[in-house]
TORSE-230785 format. One record per residue: x, y, z of N, C-alpha, C in turn; residue number from 1. Coordinates in steps of 0.05 Angstrom, whole numbers, plus 32768, in hexadecimal, padded with zeros to 4 digits. Example, Ala and Ser with C-alpha at 12.3 -4.5 7.8 and 13.67 -1.06 7.14 Angstrom:
# TORSE-230785
+------+------+------+------+------+------+------+------+------+-----+
!  n_X !  n_Y !  n_Z ! ca_X ! ca_Y ! ca_Z !  c_X !  c_Y !  c_Z !   i !
+------+------+------+------+------+------+------+------+------+-----+
! 8108 ! 7F8E ! 809C ! 80F6 ! 7FA6 ! 809C ! 8108 ! 7FBE ! 809C !   1 !
! 8101 ! 7FD3 ! 808E ! 8111 ! 7FEB ! 808F ! 8102 ! 8001 ! 809D !   2 !
+------+------+------+------+------+------+------+------+------+-----+
***
This chain:
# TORSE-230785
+------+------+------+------+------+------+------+------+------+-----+
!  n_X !  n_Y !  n_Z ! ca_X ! ca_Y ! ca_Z !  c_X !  c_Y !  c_Z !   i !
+------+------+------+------+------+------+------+------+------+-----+
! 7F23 ! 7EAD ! 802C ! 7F0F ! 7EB2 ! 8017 ! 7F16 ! 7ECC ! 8009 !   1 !
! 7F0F ! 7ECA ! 7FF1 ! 7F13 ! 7EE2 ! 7FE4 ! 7EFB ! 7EF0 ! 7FDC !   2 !
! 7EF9 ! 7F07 ! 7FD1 ! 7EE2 ! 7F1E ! 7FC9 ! 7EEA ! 7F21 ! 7FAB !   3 !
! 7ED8 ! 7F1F ! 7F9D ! 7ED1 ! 7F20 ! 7F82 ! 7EC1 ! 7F3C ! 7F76 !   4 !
! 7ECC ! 7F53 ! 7F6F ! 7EB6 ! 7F66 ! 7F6C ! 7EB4 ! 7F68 ! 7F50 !   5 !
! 7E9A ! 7F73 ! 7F3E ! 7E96 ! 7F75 ! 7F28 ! 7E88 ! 7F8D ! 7F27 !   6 !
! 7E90 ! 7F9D ! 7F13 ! 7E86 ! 7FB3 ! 7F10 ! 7E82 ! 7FB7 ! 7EF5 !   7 !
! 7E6D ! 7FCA ! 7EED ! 7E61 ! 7FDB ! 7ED1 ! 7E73 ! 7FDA ! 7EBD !   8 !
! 7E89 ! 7FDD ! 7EBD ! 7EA0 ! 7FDF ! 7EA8 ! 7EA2 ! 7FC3 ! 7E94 !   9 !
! 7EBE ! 7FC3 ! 7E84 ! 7EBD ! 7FAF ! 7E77 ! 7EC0 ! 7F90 ! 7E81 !  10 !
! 7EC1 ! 7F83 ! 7E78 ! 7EBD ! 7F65 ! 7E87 ! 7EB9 ! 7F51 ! 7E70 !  11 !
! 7ECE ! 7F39 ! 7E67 ! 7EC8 ! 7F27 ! 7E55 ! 7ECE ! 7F0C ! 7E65 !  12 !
! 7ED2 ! 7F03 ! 7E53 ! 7ECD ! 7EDE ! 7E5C ! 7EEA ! 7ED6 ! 7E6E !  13 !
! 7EF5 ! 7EED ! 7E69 ! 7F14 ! 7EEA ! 7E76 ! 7F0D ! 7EE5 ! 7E9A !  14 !
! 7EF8 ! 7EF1 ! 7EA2 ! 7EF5 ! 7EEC ! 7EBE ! 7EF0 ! 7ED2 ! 7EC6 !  15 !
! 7EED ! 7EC0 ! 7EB2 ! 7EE0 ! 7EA9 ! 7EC6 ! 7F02 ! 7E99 ! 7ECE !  16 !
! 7F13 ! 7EA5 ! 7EC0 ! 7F2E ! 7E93 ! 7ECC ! 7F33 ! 7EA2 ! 7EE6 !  17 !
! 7F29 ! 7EB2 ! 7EEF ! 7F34 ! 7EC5 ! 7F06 ! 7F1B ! 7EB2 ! 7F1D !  18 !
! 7F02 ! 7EB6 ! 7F13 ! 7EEE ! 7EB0 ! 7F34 ! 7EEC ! 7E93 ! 7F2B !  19 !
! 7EDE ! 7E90 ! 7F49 ! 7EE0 ! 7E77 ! 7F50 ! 7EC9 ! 7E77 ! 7F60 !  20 !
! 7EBD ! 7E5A ! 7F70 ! 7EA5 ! 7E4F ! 7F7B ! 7EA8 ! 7E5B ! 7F9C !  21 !
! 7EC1 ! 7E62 ! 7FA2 ! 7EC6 ! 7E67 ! 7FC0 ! 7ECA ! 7E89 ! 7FCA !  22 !
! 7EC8 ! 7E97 ! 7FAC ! 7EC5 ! 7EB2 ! 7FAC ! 7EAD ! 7EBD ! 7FB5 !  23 !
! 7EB1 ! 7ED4 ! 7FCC ! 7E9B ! 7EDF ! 7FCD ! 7E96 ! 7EF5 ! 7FBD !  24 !
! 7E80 ! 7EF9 ! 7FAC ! 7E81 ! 7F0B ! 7F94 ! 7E66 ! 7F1B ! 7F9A !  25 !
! 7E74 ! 7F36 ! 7F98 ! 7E67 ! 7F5B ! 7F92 ! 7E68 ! 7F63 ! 7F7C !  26 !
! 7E4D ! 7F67 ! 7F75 ! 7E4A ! 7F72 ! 7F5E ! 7E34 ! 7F8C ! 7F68 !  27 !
! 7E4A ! 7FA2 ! 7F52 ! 7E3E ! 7FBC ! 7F58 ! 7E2F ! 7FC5 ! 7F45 !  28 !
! 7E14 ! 7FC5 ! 7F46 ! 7E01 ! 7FCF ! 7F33 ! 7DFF ! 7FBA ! 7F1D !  29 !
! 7E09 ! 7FC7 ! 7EFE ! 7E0A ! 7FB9 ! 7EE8 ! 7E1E ! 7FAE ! 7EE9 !  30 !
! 7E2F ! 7FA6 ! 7EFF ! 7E44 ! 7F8B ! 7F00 ! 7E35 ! 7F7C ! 7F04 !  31 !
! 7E1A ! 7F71 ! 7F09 ! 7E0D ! 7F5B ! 7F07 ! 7E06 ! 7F51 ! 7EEA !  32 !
! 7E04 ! 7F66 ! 7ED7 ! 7E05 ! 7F60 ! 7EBD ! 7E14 ! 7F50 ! 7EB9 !  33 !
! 7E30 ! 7F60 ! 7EBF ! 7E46 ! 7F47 ! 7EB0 ! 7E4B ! 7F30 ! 7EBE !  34 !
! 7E44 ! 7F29 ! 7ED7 ! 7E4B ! 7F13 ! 7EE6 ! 7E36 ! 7F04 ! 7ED6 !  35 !
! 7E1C ! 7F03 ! 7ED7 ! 7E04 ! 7EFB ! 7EC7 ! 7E0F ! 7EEC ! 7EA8 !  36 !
! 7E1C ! 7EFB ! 7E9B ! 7E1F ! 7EF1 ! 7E80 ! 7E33 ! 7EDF ! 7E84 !  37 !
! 7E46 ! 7EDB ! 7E9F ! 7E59 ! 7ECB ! 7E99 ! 7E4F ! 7EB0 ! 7EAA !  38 !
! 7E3E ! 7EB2 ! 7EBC ! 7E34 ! 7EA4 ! 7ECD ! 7E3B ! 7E97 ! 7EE4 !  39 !
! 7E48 ! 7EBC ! 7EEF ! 7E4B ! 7EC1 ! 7F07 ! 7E32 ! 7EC7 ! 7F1E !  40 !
! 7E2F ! 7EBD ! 7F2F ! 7E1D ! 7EC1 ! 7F3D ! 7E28 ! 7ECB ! 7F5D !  41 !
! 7E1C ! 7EEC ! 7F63 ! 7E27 ! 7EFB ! 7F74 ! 7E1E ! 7EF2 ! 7F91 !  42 !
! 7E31 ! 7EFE ! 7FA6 ! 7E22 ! 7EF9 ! 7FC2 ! 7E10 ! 7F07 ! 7FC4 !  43 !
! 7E1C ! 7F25 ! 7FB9 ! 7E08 ! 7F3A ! 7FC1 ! 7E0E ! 7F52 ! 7FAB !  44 !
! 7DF7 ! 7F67 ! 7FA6 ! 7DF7 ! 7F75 ! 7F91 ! 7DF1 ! 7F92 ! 7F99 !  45 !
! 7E0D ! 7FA0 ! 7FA0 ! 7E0A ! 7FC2 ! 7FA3 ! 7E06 ! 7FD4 ! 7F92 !  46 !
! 7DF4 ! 7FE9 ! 7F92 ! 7DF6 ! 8003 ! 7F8A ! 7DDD ! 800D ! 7F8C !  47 !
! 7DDE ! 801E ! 7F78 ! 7DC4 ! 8033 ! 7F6E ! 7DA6 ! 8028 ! 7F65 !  48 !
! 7DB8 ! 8010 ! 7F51 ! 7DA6 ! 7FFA ! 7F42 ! 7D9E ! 8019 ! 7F25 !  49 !
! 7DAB ! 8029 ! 7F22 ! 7DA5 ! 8039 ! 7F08 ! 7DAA ! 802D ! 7EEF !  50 !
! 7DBF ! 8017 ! 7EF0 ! 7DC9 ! 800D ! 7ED2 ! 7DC6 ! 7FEC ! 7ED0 !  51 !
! 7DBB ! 7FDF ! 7EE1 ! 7DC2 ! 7FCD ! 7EE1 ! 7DA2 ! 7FC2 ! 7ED1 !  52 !
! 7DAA ! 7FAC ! 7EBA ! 7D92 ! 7FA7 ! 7EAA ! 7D80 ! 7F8D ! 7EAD !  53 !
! 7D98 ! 7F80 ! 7EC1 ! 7D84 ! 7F5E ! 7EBF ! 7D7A ! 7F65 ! 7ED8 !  54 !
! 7D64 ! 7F51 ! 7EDB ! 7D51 ! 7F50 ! 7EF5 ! 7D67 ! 7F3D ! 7F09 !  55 !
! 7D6D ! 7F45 ! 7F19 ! 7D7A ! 7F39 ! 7F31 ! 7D5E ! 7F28 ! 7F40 !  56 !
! 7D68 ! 7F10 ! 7F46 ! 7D53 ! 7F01 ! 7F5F ! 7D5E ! 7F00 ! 7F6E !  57 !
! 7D77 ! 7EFD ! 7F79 ! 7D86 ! 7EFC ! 7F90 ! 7D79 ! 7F0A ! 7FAA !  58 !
! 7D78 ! 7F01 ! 7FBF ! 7D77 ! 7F13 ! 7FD6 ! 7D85 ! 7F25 ! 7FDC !  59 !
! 7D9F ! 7F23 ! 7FE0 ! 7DB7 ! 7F3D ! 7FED ! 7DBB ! 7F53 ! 7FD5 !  60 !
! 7DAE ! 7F5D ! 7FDB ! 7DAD ! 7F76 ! 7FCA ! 7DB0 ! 7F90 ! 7FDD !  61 !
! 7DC4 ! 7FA5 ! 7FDD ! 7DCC ! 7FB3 ! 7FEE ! 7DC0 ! 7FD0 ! 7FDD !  62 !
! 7DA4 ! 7FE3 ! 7FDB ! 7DA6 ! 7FF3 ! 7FC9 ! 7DAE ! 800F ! 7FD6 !  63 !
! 7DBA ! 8020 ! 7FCD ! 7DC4 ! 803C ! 7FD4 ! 7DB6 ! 8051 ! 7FBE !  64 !
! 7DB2 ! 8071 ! 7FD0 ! 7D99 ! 807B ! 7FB5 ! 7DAD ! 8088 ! 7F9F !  65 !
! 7DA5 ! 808F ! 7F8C ! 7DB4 ! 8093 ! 7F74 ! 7DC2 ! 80AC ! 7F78 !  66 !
! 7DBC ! 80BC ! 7F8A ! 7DD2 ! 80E0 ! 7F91 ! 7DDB ! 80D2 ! 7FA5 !  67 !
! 7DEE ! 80C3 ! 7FA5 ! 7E05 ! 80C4 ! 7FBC ! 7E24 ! 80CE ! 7FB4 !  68 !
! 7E37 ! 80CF ! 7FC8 ! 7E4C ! 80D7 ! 7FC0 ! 7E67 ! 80C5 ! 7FB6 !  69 !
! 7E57 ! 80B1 ! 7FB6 ! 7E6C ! 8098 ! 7FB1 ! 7E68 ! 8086 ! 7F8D !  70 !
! 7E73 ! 8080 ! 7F82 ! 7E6F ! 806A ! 7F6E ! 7E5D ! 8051 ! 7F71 !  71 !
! 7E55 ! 8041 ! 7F6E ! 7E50 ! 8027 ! 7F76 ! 7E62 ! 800E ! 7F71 !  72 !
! 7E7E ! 8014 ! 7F68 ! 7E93 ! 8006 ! 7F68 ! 7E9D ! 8015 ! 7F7C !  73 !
! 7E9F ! 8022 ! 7F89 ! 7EAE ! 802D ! 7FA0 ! 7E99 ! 802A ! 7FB6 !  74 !
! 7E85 ! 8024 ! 7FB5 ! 7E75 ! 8017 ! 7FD2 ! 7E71 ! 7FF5 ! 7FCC !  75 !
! 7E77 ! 7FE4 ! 7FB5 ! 7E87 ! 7FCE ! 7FB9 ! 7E9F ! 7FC3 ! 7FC3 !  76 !
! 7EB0 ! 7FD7 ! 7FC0 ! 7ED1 ! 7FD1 ! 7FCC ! 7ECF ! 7FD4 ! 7FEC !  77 !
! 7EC2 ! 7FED ! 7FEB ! 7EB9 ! 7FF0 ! 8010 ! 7EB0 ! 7FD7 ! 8016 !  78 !
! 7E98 ! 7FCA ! 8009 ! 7E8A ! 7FBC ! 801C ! 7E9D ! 7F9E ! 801D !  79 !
! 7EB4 ! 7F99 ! 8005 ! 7EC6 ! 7F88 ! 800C ! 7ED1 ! 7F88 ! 801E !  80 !
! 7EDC ! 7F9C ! 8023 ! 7EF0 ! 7FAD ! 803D ! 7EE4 ! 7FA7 ! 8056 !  81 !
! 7ECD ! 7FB2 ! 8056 ! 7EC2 ! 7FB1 ! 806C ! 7EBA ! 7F95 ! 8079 !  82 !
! 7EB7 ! 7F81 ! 8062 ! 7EB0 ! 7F69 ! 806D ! 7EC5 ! 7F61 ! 8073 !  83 !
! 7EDD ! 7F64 ! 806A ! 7EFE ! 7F57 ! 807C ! 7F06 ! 7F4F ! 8067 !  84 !
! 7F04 ! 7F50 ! 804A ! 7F1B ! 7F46 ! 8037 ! 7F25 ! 7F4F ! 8031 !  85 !
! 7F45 ! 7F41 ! 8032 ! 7F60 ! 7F51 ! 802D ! 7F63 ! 7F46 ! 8016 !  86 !
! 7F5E ! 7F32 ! 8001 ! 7F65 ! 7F2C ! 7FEB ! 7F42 ! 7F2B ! 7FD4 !  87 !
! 7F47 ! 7F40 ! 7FC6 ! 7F2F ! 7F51 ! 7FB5 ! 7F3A ! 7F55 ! 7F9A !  88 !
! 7F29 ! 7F46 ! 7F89 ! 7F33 ! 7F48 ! 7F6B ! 7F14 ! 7F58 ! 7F62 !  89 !
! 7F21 ! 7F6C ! 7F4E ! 7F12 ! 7F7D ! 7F40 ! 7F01 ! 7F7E ! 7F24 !  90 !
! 7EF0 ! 7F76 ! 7F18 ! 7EED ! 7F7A ! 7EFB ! 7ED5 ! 7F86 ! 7EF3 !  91 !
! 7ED9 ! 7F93 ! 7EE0 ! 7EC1 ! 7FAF ! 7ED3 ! 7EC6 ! 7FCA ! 7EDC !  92 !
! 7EE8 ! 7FC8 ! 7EE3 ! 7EE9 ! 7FE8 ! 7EF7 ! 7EF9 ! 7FF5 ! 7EDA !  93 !
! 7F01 ! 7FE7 ! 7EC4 ! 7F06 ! 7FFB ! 7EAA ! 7EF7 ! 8000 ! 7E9D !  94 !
! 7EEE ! 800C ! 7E8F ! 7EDC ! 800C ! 7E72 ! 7EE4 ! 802A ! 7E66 !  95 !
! 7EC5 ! 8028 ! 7E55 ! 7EC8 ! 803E ! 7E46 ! 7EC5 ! 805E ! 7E55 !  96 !
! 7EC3 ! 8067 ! 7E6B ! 7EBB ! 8079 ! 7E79 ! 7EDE ! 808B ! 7E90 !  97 !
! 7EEB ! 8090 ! 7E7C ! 7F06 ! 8092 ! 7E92 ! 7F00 ! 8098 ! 7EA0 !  98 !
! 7EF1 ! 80AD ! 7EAC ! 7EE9 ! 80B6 ! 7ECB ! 7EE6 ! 80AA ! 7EDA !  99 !
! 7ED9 ! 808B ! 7ED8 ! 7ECE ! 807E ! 7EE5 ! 7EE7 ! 8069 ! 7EDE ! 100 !
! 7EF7 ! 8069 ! 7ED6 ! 7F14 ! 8057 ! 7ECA ! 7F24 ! 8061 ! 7EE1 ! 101 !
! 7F2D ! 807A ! 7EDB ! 7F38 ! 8083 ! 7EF5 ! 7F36 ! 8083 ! 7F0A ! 102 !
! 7F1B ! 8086 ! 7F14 ! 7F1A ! 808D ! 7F31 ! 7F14 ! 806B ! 7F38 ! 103 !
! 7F0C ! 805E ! 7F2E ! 7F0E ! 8044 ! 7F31 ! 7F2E ! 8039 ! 7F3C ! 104 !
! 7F42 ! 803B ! 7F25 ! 7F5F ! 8037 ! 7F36 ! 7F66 ! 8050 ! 7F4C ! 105 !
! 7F5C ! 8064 ! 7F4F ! 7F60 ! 8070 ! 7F62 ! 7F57 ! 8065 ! 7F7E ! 106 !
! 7F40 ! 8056 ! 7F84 ! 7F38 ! 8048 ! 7F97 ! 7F4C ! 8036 ! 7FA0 ! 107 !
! 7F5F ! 8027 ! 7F98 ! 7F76 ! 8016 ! 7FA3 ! 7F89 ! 8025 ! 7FB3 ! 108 !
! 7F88 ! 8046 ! 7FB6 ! 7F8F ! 8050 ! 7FC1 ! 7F8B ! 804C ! 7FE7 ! 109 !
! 7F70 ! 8040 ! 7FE3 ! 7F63 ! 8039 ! 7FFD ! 7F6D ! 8022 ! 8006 ! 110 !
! 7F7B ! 8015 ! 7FF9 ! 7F76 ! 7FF8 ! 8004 ! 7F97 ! 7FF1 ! 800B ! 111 !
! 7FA2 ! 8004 ! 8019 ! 7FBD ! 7FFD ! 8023 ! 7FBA ! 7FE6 ! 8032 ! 112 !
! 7FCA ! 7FCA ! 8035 ! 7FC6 ! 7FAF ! 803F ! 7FBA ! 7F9F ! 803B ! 113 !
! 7FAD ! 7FAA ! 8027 ! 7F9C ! 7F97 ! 8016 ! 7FA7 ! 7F8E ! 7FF8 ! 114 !
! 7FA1 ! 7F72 ! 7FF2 ! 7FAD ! 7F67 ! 7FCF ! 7F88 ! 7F6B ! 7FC3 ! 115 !
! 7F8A ! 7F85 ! 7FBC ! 7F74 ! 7F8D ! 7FA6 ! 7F82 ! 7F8A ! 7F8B ! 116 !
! 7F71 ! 7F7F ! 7F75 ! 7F77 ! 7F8B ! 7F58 ! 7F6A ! 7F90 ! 7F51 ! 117 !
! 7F73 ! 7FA2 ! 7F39 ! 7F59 ! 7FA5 ! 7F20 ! 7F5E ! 7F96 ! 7F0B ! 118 !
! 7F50 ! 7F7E ! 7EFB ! 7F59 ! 7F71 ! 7EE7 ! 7F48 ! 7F77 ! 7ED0 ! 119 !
! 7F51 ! 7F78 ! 7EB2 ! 7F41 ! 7F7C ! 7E9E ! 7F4E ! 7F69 ! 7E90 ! 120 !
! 7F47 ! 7F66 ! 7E72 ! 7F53 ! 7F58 ! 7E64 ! 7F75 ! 7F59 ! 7E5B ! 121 !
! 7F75 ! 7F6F ! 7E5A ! 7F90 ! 7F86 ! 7E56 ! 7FAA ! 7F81 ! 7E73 ! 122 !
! 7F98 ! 7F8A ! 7E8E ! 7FA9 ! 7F8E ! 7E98 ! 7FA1 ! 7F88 ! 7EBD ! 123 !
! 7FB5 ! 7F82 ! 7EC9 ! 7FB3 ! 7F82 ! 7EE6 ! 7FC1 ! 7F8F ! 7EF3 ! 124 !
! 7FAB ! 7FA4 ! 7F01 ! 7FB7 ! 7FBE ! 7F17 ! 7FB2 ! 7FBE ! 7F2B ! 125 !
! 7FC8 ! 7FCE ! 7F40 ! 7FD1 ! 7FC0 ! 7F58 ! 7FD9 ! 7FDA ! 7F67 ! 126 !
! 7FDC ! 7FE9 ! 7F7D ! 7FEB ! 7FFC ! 7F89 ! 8000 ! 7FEA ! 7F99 ! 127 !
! 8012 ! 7FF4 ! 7F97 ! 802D ! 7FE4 ! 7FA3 ! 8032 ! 7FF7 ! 7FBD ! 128 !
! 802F ! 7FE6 ! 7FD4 ! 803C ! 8003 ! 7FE9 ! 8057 ! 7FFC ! 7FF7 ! 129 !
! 805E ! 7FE5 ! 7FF2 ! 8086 ! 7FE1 ! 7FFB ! 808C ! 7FCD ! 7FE8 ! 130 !
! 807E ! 7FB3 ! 7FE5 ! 808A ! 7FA3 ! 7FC9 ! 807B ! 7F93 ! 7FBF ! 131 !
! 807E ! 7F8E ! 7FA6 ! 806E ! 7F78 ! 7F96 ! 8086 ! 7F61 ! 7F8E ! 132 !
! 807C ! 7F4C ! 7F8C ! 8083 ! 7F34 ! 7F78 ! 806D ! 7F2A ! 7F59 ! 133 !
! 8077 ! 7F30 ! 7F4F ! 805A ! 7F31 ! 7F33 ! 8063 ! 7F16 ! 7F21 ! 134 !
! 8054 ! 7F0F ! 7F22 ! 8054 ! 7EEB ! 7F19 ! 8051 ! 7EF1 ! 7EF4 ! 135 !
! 8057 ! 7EEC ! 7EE6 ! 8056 ! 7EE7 ! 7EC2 ! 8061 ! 7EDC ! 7EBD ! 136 !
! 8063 ! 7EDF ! 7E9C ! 8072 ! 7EC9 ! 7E8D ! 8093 ! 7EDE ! 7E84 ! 137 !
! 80A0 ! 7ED9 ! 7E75 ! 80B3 ! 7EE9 ! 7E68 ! 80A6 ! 7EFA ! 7E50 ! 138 !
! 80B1 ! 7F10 ! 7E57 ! 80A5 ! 7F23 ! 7E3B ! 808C ! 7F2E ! 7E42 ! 139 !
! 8084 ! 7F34 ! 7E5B ! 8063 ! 7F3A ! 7E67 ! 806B ! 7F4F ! 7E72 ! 140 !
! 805B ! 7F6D ! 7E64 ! 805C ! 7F87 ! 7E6C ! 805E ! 7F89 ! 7E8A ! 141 !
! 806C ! 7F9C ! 7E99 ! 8066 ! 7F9C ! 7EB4 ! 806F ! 7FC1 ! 7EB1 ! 142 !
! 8051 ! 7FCF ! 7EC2 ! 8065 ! 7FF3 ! 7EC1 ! 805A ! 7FEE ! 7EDE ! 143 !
! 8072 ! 8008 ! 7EE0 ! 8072 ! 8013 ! 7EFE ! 8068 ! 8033 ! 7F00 ! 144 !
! 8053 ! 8037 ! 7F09 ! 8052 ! 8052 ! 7F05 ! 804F ! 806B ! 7F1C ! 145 !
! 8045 ! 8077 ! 7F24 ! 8049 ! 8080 ! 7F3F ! 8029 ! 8093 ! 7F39 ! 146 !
! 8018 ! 808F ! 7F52 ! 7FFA ! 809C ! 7F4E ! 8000 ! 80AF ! 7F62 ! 147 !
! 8000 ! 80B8 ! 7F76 ! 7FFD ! 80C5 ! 7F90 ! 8019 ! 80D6 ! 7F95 ! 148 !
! 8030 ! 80D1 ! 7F87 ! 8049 ! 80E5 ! 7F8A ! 805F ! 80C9 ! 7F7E ! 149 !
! 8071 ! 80E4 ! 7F80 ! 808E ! 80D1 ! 7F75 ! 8095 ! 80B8 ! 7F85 ! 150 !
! 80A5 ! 80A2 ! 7F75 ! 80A6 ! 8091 ! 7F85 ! 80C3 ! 8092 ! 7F89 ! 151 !
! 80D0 ! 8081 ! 7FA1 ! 80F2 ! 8084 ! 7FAC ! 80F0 ! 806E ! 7FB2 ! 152 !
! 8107 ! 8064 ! 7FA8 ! 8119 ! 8051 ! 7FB9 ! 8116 ! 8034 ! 7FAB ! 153 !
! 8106 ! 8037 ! 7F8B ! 80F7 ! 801B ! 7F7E ! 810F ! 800E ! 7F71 ! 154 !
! 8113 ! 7FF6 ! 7F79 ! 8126 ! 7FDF ! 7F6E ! 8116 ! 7FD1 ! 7F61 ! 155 !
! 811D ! 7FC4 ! 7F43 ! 810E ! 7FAD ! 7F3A ! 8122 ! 7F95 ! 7F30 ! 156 !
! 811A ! 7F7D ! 7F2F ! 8125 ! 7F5E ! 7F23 ! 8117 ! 7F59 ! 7F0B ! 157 !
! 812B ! 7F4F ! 7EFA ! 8116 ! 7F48 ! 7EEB ! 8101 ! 7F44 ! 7ED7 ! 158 !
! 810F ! 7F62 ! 7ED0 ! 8103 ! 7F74 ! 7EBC ! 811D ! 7F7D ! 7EB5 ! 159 !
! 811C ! 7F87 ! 7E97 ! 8121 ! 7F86 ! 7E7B ! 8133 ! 7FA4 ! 7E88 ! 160 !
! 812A ! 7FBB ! 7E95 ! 8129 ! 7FD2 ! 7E95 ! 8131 ! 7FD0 ! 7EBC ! 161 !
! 8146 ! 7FC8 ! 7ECA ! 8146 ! 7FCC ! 7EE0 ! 8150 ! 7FE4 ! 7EF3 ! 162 !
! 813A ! 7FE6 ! 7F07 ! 8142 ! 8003 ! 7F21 ! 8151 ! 7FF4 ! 7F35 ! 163 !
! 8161 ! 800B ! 7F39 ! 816C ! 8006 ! 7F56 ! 816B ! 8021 ! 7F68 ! 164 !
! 815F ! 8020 ! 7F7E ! 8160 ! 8037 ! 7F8A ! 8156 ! 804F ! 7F81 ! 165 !
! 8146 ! 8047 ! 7F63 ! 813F ! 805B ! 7F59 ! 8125 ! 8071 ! 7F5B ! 166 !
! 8122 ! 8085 ! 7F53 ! 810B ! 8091 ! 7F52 ! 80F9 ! 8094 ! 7F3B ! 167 !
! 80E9 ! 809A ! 7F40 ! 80D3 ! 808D ! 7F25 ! 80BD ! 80A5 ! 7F2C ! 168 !
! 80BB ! 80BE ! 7F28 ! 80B0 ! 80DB ! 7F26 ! 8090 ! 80D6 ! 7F17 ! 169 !
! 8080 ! 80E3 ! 7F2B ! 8068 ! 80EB ! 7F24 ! 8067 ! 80FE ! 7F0D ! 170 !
! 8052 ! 80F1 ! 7EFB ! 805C ! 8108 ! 7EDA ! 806A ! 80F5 ! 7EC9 ! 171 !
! 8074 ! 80E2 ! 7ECD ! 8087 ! 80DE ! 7EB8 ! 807E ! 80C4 ! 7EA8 ! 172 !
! 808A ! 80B8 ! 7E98 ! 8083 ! 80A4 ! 7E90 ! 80A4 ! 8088 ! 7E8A ! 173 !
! 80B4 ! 8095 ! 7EAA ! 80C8 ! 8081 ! 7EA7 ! 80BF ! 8060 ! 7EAF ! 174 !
! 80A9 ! 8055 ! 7EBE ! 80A0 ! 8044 ! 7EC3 ! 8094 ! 8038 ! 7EB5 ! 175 !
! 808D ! 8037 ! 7E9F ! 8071 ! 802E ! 7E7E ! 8083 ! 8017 ! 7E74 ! 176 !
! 8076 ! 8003 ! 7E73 ! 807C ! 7FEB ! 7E60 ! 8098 ! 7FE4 ! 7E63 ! 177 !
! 809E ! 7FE2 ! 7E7B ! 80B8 ! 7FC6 ! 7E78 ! 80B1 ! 7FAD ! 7E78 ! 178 !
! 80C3 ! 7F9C ! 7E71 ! 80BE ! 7F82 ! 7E69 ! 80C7 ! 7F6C ! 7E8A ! 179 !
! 80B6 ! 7F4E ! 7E84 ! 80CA ! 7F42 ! 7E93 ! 80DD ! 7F2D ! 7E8E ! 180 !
! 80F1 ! 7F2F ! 7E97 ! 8102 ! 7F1B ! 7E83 ! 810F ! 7F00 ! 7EA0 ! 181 !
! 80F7 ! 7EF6 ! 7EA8 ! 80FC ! 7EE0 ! 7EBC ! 80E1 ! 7EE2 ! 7ECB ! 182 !
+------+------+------+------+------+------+------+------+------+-----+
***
């Protein structure tokens, strides 16, 4: 089984090709909004409850008080974690608010052994910690970039722009927009 989280951020019609009937779905705060308009219906609904605008009827409602030290997309991912899913798709963790853009992909930092993403309409993000296989079509952006320090030792197939053994430096922008060509 998989975990479905939705969060405050942006969110269009693009999600209904991602969830499904067998998903268990978290929605944090005003991620109930957007699950709502698409007509997603959550297991359970975390946070503050500060932003969120429709009346929830649901039972599982998990509320936390509004001064805590955490996000309420970051006490959704926990409470995925914690329930035992290793495969967690993300949506509403971009929007208009970088702070909350950022520290949002900074949370995948947590999830070593876990297949978390973050998906928006734009893009699907991922922390890689020994290897990926990334499924597209030909001609479909793929960057490599490095969050937490330099990276060593990255080989790629497959792309337009290929490493071998290479390093790929925190700071830089040698990893941005290669292509795939297979």
């Amino acid at each position: 089984m998989r975990a479905v989280v939705i969060c405050g951020g942006t969110v269009g019609e693009y999600i209904l090709d991602y969830v499904n009937d067998t998903d268990y779905v978290i929605c944090a705060d005003s991620g109930y909004d957007r699950a709502a308009k698409y007509g997603i219906e959550p297991n359970i609904v975390i946070g503050d409850m500060d932003s969120i605008k429709s009346s929830y009827v649901g039972e599982n409602v998990l509320v936390f008080p509004s001064k805590k030290d955490f996000t309420d997309s970051d006490l959704a991912l926990k409470y995925a974690i914690d329930a035992g899913f290793c495969d967690i798709l993300m949506f509403g963790m971009i929007g208009t608010r970088f702070d909350h853009s950022f520290a949002n992909v900074s949370l995948l930092l947590n999830c070593k052994g876990k297949n978390v993403r973050i998906i928006d309409s734009n893009n699907i993000i991922s922390m890689v910690w020994d290897e990926i296989v990334i499924k597209g079509a030909v001609g479909d952006t793929v960057s490599i970039l490095p969050f937490s320090g330099d990276l060593e030792g990255v080989s790629t197939e497959g792309l337009e722009y290929s490493l071998s053994d290479s390093e790929v430096k925190l700071g830089t922008s040698l990893g941005v927009s290669n292509k795939m060509t297979e």
